[in-house]
Residue, then its C-alpha position, 0 to 999 in steps of 0.5 A: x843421502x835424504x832418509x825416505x819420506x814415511x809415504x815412500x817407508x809404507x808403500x807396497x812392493x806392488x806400486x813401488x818405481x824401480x829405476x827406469x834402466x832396471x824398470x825397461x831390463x825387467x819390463x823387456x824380460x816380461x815381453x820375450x817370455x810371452x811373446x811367443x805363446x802370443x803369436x801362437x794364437x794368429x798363427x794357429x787362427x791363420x792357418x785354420x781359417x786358411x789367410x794369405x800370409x800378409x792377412x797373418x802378419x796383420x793379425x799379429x802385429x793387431x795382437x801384439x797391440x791389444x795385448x799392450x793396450x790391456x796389459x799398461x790398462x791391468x796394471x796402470x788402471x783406469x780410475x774406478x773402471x778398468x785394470x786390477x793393478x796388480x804386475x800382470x801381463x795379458x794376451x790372445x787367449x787360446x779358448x777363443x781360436x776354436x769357436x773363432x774357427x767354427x765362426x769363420x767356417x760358418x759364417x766368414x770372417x765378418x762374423x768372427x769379428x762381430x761375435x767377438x765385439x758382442x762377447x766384449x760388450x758382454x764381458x764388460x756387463x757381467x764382470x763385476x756379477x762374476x767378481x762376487x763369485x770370488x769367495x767360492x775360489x778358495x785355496x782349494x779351486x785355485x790352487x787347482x787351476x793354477x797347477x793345471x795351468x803350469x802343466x797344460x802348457x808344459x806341451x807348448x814348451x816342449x814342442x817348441x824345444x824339440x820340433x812340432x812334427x815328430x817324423x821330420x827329420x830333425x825332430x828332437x835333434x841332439x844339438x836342440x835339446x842341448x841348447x834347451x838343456x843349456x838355457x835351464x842350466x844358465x837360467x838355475x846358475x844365475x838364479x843360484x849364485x847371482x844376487x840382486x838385478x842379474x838373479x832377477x834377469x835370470x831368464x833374460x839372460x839365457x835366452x840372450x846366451x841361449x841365442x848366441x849359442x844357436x847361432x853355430x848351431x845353425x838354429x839361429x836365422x834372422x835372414x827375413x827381418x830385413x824385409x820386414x817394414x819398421x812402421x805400421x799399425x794395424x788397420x781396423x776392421x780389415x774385413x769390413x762391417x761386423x756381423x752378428x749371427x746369433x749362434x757365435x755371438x753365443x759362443x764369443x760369450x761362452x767364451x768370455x766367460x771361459x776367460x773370466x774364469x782363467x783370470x780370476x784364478x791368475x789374478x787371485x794367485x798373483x795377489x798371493x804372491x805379492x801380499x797384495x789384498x785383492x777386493x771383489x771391485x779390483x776383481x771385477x776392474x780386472x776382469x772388465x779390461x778382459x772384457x775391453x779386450x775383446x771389444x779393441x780386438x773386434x775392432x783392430x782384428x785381433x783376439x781376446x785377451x787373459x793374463x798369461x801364466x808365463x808371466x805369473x812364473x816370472x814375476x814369482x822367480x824374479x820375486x819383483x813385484x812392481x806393476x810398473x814393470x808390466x806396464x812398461x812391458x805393455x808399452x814395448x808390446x805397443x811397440x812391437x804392434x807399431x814396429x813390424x821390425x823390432x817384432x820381427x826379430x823378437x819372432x826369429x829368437x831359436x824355438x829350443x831357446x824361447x822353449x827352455x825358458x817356457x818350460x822353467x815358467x811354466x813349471x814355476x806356475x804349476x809349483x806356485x799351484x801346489x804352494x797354494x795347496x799347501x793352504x788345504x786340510x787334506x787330513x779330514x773331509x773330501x778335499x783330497x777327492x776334489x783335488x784329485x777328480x779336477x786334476x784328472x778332468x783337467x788332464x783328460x784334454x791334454x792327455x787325449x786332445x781329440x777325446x771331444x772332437x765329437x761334441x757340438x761346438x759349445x761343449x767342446x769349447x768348455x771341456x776341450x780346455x784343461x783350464x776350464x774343465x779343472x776350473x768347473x769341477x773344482x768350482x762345482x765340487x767345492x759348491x757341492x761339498x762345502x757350500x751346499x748342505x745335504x739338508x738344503x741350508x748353505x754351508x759355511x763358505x770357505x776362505x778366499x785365496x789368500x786366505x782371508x776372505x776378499x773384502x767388498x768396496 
């Protein structure tokens, strides 16, 4: 065999090729571990805004599309534009499904839409001002949102394993929680004792055993696959001209803004994870195809995106790092929005089954958090105090989800969010104490995530 060129000896685990079968194995692992967190948003948006079920279904499949389109775009690049280039995977954000509700409440779908398509065009403009805000996220805020991020979630995967209604009857029934607790069990087993391309398929590999052990269980049911169409793409703006009132245009910008916060702490985590140096213009590359997002989204009836943490989980427990990897999981995603029918049975894997994984993903996203901690002195100065006080505003929304339902719209759209109210204490308190002097000079500002502070393009 030929020795590898010196080109191929230097180039970084992140741009590295795998083999095309490995590359579709690992890519298709990236799309069942978010697919479900993805149709969550349309579904939630669909039956808050009261859409026929077809509405809904079109809904989907638009998502499915955009979240393919933003992630091949995040980690392929677009030139010197778009895409930070880093293994990311992106979907329909859950801060956006409040403010879209009260818009279509107030003002018909119409202006959801076109809401949506200002706030991309927003995004677009201030991605690269919010970049250079990147210093002020040291270890100590985003190992914060991190942390947050994993255990926010840890809900959805619950709920997913045992039941959304816990007075039906079947709630938490014995056999789902055995199945759940069987998928984490073959998950941890293949993690452990297998080596190479099966340890790094873990969790693809017990959702497929997961699955077919659902099946004599009963919780399995593919029945409404077979009348779903193979082919279709979603039709653009299917409820017709945009509108632009001006109080959703200025929430659809609160927002964005919102997201660009949950994607600068995922996107400056996945750069820790991979050694991969992350500049302020990589930073504001990602963040504008966030911005893109919601432009596409406005267009085709979908949702803007952000990088989805699950994914992050994964590509720490897999410890695969090739960005072409999600690429490929962003063309089965294009795929999946073209093709109603590979969709439909992906939708039909058994709650406990995608819930165990989601569980183990999003645990590994809360452990990543306190890894990134570990970066902080906690033994002199306030550091402790601001770990503590973000953590608890951050868990107030989880703990209590209806605590601000008494707030006008746009607070709750900051503080409903465990992500953004940990993000904005952190931030302000991290201003506060190691930013701001008591005398009004600017302290010395500290290091970025990964350590060194992000260096300018």
């Amino acid at each position: 065999m030929a020795a590898p060129s010196a080109a191929a000896r230097e180039r970084h685990p992140v741009d590295e090729v795998p083999p095309l079968g490995r590359t579709l194995v690992l890519g298709l692992q990236h799309v069942l571990v978010m697919y479900t967190g993805s149709l969550a948003v349309p579904l939630l948006f669909g039956a808050a805004a009261d859409l026929p079920q077809d509405t809904i279904a079109l809904l989907i499949a638009a998502d499915l599309l955009i979240a393919g389109v933003i992630t091949v775009v995040q980690s392929v690049g677009a030139g010197r534009l778009l895409g930070v280039r880093l293994p990311v995977v992106a979907g329909a954000g859950f801060a956006a499904i409040t403010p879209m509700i009260l818009i279509a409440q107030q003002y018909g779908m119409p202006a959801v839409y076109g809401s949506m398509l200002a706030g991309g065009v927003f995004g677009l403009l201030v991605a690269a001002p919010f970049a250079r805000l990147a210093r002020y996220f040291p270890p100590l805020v985003g190992g914060c949102v991190i942390t947050v991020i994993g255990l926010s979630l840890m809900g959805v995967g619950t709920q997913l394993v045992a039941g959304e209604d816990a007075t039906a009857p079947g709630y938490a029934a014995p056999e789902r929680l055995l199945l759940a607790a069987g998928v984490i069990v073959v998950i941890i087993a293949l993690t452990r004792l297998c080596k190479g391309f099966l340890g790094q398929i873990a969790v693809l590999l017990g959702l497929v055993a997961g699955t077919v052990a659902a099946v004599p269980l009963g919780l399995a049911d593919f029945s409404g696959v077979g009348g779903t169409a193979w082919a279709g793409v979603p039709e653009p703006f299917h409820f017709g001209a945009p509108e632009f009132p001006v109080a959703g245009v200025a929430a659809m910008c609160v927002v964005m803004l919102v997201i660009f916060t949950e994607s600068t702490a995922s996107m400056l985590a996945v750069a820790e994870m991979t050694d991969r140096p992350l500049s302020t213009g990589d930073l504001a590359r990602g963040l504008a195809a966030d911005g893109l997002s919601g432009v596409l989204a406005a267009g085709m009836n979908s949702f803007p995106d952000t990088l989805f943490a699950e994914n992050l989980g994964l590509v720490e427990m897999s410890r695969v790092r090739s960005r072409w990897i999600t690429a490929v999981a962003g063309v089965i995603l294009i795929a999946l929005g073209c093709l109603p029918r590979l969709g439909a049975v992906v939708a039909a894997l058994p709650d406990p089954v995608v819930g165990a994984a989601a569980l183990v993903m999003f645990a590994m996203v809360a452990a990543v958090g306190l890894r990134i901690l570990q970066r902080v002195d906690f033994r002199d100065g306030p550091d402790l105090l601001i770990v503590a006080v973000s953590l608890a505003a951050g868990m107030v929304p989880v703990s209590a989800p209806h605590i601000y339902d008494g707030l006008p719209a746009g607070v709750r759209i900051v503080f409903g969010s465990a992500i953004t109210c940990t993000a904005l204490t952190a931030f302000v308190l991290n201003l506060l104490f190691h930013h701001i002097s008591p005398r009004g000079r600017s302290a010395p500002h500290r290091r970025g995530i990964s350590g060194k502070i992000l260096p300018e393009e």
